[in-house]
C-alpha positions as CSV (number, residue, x, y, z in Angstrom):
1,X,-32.9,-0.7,14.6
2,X,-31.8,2.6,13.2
3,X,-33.8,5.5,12.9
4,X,-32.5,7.8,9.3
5,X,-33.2,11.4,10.3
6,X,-34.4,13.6,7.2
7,X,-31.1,16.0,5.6
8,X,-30.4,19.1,7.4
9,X,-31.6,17.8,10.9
10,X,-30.4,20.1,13.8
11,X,-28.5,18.9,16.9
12,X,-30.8,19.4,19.2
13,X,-32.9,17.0,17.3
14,X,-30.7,14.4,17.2
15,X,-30.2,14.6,21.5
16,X,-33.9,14.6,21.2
17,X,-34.0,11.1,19.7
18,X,-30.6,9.8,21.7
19,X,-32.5,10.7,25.1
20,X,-35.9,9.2,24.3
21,X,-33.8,5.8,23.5
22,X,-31.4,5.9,26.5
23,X,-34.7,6.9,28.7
24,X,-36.0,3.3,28.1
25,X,-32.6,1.4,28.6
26,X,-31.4,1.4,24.1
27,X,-27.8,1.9,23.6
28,X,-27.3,5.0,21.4
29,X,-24.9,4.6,18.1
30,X,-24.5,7.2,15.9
31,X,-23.1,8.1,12.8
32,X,-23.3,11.2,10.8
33,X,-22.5,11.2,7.3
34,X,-22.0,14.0,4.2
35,X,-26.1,13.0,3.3
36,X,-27.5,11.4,5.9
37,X,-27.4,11.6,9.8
38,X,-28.4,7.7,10.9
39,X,-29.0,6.5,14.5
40,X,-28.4,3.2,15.9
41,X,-30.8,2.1,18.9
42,X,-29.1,-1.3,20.4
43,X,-31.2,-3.4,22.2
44,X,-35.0,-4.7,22.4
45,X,-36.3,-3.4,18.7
46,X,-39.6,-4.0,20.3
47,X,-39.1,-0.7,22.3
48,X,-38.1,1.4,19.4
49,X,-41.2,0.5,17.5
50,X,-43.5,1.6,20.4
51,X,-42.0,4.9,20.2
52,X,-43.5,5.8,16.9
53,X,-40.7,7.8,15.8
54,X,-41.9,8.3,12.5
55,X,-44.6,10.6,13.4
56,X,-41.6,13.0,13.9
57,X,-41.2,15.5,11.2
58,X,-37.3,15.3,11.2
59,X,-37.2,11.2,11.5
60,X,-37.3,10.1,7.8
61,X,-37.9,5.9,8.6
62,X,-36.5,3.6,11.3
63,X,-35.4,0.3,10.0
64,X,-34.6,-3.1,11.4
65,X,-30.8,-4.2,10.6
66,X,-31.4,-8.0,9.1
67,X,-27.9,-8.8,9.7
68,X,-26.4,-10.4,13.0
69,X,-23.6,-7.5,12.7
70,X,-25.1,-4.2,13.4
71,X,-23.0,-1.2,13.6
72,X,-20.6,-2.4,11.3
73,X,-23.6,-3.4,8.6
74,X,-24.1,-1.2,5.4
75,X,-27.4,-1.4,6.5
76,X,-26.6,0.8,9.7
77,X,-24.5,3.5,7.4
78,X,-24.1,3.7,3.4
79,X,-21.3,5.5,3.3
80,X,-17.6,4.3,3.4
81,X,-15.6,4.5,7.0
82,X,-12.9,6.6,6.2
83,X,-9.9,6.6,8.3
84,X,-7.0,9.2,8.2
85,X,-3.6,7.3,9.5
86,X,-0.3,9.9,8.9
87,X,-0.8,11.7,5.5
88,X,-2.8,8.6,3.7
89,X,-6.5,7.7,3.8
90,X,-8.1,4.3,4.0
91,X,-11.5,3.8,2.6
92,X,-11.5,5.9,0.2
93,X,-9.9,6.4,-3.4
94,X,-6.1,6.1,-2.5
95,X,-4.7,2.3,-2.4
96,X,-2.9,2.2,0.8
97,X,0.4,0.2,1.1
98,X,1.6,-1.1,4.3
99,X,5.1,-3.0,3.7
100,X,8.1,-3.7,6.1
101,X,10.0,-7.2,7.5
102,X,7.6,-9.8,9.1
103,X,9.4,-9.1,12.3
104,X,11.8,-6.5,13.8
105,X,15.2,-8.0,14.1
106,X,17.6,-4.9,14.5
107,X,17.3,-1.2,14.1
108,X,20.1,-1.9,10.8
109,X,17.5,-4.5,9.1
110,X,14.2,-1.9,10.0
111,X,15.3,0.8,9.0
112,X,17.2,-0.3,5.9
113,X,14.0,-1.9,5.3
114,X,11.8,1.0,6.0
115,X,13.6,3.5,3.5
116,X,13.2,1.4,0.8
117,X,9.5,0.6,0.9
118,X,8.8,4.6,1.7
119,X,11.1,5.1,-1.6
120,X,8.8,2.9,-3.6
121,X,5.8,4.5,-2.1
122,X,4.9,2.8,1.2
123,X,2.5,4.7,3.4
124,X,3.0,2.9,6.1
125,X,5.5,0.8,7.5
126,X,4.9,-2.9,9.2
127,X,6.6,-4.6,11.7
128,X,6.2,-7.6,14.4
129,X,7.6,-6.8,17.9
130,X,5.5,-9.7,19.4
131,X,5.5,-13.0,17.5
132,X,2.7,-15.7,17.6
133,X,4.3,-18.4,16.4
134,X,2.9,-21.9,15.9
135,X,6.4,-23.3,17.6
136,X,7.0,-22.3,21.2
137,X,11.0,-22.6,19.8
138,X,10.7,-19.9,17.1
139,X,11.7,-16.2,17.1
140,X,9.0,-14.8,19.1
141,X,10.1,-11.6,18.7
142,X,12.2,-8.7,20.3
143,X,8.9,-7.1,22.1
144,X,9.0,-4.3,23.9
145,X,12.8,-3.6,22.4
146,X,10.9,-4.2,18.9
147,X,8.2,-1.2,19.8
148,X,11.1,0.8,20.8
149,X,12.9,0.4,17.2
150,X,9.9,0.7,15.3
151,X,9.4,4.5,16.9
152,X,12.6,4.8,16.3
153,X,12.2,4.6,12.6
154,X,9.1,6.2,12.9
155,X,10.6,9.5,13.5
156,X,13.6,8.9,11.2
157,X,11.2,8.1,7.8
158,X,8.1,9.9,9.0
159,X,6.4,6.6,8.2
160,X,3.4,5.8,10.7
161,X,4.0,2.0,12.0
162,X,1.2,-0.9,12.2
163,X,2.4,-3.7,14.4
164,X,0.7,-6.7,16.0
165,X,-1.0,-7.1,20.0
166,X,-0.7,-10.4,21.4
167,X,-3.6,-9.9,24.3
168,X,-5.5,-7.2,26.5
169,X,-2.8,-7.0,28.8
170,X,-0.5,-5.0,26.5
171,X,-2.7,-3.1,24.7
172,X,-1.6,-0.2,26.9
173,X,2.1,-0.8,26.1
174,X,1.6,-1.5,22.2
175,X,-0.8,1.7,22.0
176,X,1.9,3.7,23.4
177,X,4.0,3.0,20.4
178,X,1.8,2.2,17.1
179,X,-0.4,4.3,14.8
180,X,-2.5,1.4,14.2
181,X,-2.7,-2.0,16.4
182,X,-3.0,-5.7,14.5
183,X,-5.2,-8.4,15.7
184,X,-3.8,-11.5,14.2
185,X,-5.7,-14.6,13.1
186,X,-5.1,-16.5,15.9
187,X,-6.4,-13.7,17.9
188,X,-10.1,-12.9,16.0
189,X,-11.9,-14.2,18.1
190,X,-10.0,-13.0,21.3
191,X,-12.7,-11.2,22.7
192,X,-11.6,-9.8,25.6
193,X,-8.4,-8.2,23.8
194,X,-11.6,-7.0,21.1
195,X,-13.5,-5.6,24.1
196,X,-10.1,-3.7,25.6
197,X,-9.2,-2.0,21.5
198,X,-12.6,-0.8,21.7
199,X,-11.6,1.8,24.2
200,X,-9.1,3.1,22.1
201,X,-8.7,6.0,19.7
202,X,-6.4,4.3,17.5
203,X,-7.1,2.4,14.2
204,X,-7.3,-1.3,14.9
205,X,-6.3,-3.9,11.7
206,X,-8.1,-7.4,12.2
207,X,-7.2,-10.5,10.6
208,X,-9.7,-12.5,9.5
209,X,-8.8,-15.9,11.7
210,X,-7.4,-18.6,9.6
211,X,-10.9,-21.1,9.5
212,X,-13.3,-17.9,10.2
213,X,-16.2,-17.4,7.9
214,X,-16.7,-13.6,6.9
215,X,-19.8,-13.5,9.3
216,X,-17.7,-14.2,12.2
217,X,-15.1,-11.8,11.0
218,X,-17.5,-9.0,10.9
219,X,-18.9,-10.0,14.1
220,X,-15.2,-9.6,15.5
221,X,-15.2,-6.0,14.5
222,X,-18.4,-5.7,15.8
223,X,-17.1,-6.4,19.5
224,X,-14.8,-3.5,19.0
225,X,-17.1,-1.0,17.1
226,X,-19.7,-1.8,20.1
227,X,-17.4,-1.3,22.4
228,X,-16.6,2.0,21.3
229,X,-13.7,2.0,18.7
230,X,-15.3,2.9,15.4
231,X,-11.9,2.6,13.5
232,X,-11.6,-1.1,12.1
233,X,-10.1,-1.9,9.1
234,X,-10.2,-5.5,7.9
235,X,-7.8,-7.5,6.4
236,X,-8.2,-10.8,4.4
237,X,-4.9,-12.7,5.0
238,X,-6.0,-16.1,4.0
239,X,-7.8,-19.3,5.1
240,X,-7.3,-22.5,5.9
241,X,-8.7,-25.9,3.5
242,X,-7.7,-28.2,1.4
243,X,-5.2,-27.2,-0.3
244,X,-1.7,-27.6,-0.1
245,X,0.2,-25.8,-3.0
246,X,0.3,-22.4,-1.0
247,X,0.5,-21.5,3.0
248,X,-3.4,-20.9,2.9
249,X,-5.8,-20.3,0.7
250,X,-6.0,-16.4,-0.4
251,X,-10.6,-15.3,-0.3
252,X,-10.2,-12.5,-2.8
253,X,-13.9,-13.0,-3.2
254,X,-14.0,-11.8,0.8
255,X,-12.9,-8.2,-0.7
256,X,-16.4,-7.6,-2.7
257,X,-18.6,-9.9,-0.6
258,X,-17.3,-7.9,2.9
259,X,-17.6,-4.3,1.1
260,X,-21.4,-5.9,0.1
261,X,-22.2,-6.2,3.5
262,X,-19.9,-3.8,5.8
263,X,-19.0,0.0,5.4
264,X,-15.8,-1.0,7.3
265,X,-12.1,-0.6,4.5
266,X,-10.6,-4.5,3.8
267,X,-7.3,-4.7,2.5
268,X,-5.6,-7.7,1.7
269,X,-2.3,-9.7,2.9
270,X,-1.2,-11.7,-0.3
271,X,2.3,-12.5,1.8
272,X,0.7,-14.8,5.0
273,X,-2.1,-15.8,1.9
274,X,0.2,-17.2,-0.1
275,X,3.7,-18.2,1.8
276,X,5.8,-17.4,-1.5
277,X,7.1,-14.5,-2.3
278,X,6.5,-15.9,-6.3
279,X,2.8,-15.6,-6.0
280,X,2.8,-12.1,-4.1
281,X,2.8,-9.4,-7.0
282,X,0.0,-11.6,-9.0
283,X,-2.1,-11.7,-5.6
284,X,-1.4,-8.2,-4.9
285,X,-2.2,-6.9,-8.5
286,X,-5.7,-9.2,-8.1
287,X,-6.4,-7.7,-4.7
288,X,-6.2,-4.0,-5.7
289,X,-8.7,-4.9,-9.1
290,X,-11.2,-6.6,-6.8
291,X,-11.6,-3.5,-4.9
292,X,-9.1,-3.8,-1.7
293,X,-8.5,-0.5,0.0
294,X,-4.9,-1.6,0.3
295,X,-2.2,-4.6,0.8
296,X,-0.2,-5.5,3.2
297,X,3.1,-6.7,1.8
298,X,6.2,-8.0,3.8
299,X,9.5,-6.5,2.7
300,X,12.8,-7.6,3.9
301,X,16.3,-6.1,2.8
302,X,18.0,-9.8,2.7
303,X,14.9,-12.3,3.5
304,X,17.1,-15.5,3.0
305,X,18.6,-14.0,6.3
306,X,15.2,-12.9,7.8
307,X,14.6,-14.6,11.1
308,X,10.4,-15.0,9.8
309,X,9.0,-15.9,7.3
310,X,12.1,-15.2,4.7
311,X,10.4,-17.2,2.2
312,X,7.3,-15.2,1.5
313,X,9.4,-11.8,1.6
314,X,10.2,-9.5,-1.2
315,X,13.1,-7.8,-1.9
316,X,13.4,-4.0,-2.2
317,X,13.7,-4.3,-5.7
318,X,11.3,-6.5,-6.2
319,X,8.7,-4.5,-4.3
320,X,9.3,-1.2,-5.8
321,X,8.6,-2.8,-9.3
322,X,5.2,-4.2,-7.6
323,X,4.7,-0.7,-6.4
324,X,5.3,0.5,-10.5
325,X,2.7,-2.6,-11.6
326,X,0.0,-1.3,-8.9
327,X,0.2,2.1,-9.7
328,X,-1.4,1.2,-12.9
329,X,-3.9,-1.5,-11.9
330,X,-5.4,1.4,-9.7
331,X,-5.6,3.9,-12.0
332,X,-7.8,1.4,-14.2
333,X,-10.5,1.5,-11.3
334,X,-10.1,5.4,-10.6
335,X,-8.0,4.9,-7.8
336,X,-4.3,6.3,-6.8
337,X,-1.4,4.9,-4.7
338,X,0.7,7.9,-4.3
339,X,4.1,8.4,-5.8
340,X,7.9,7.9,-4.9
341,X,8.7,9.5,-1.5
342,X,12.0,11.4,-0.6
């Protein structure tokens, strides 16, 4: 249930309302936004309606969330989550662009990489230190040596860094390092490692898993908004059917259907959609006009060399004219990616 207090509601009000729940065993959720202060009871909604709340003067209705996914429902708050990462904001108006190699190979390859996609206008860089790969013989990655090299560009370009955290028993060491933590699609439905990000304060990105549906992708976020980790942004990256032509099959309808239904920022991943670097700036171009709050693109300074995933890698070049194509497909929707950086 959630209980809309009227505008202008004082604090003391609002501890008035959190205690009564907490008094009779509810959890207490709440979220306060420019119009509306909104608070989530969890539990029994049998025991919020004996409360009568409504006879309250400062309680403007309390309403039943329909959906299976509560504090991350539109029903439980109206308003866009807006998240500040470095100097860019997801959520709102600005198209974020996270670009950088599929995975850290050598401080040379990062950084080179890192300086160009900041040049084009990259907010944020991306990098894997830890691998999941479907082969136990693959690169898995330089891992703790990776985190090291990603803060090491970090503070060269300025550029905040978004890697990937294999399970709940390196979330410590991975938070010590990113700006925002990756859940991959293998790991949606990892619930512990869900459960452990929700006692962070850091921005966590989630996949959605390669056969999930987008109610069990929102129910993922829910684990970590529940568990106390508001900041989720979700990322479409591609699902698994039928087809063959590319890696998976890219659900740009997930990026209206999931803003429908959740307050939570999407953005997409038209490089693990896809698998081809051919079909990237097409995808990418289709992701910001459905409404994506940003793409995740991987960049790589020589990807015939790259140890992952070379083949769905762009080039510098070919990513700063993206950047130039992107620029203009936002501005069509009244949106902005921001310019060059020095």
């Amino acid at each position: 249930m959630v209980i809309v207090m009227q505008p202008g509601v004082k604090a003391e009000q609002i501890q008035q309302i959190a205690a009564r729940l907490e008094e009779v065993g509810l959890g207490v959720h709440l979220s306060e936004g420019k119009f509306r202060t909104i608070i989530g009871a969890i539990g029994d909604e049998k025991l919020v309606r004996q409360m009568s709340l409504e006879a309250l003067p400062f309680v403007e209705k309390v309403l039943p969330i329909t959906q299976p996914f509560k504090l991350v429902s539109r029903e439980f708050q109206q308003e866009n989550s807006v998240f500040k990462v470095g100097d860019c904001t997801i959520g709102d108006k600005q198209v974020v662009l996270m670009a950088g190699p599929c995975a850290v190979e050598s401080e040379e390859q990062l950084l080179q990489a890192a300086a160009g996609v900041k040049a084009a206008g990259a907010q944020i860089l991306r990098g894997g230190a830890f691998k999941p790969r479907t082969s136990p013989y693959a690169f898995q990655g330089l891992e703790e040596k990776g985190l090291e090299l990603l803060a090491k560009v970090r503070e060269k370009t300025g550029l905040p860094i978004v890697t990937e955290v294999m399970d709940q028993h390196t979330v410590g060491l991975v938070a010590e390092y990113a700006d925002i933590l990756q859940v991959g699609a293998r790991n949606m439905q990892n619930f512990h490692l869900l459960r452990e990000l929700g006692k962070l304060e850091k921005p966590i990105l989630l996949k959605r898993g390669m056969s999930a549906t987008i109610e069990e992708w929102l129910m993922a976020a829910e684990y970590i908004v529940s568990s106390g980790n508001p900041q989720v942004i979700l990322c479409e990256r591609g699902i698994r059917t039928f087809e063959s032509s590319t890696r998976n099959t890219l659900d740009l309808s997930a990026v209206p259907v999931v803003k429908h239904l959740s307050h939570l920022p999407v953005i997409v991943d038209p490089s693990h959609g896809t698998g081809s670097w051919r079909w990237v700036p097409s995808m990418s171009r289709a992701a910001v006009a459905a409404g994506a709050d940003g793409v995740m693109i991987e960049v790589h300074p020589q990807p015939a060399q790259a140890l992952c995933d070379g083949a769905q890698s762009l080039t510098i070049d070919k990513f700063t004219a993206l950047v130039t194509e992107l620029r203009q497909v936002a501005a069509v929707f009244g949106k902005y990616i921001t310019e060059e950086q020095a």
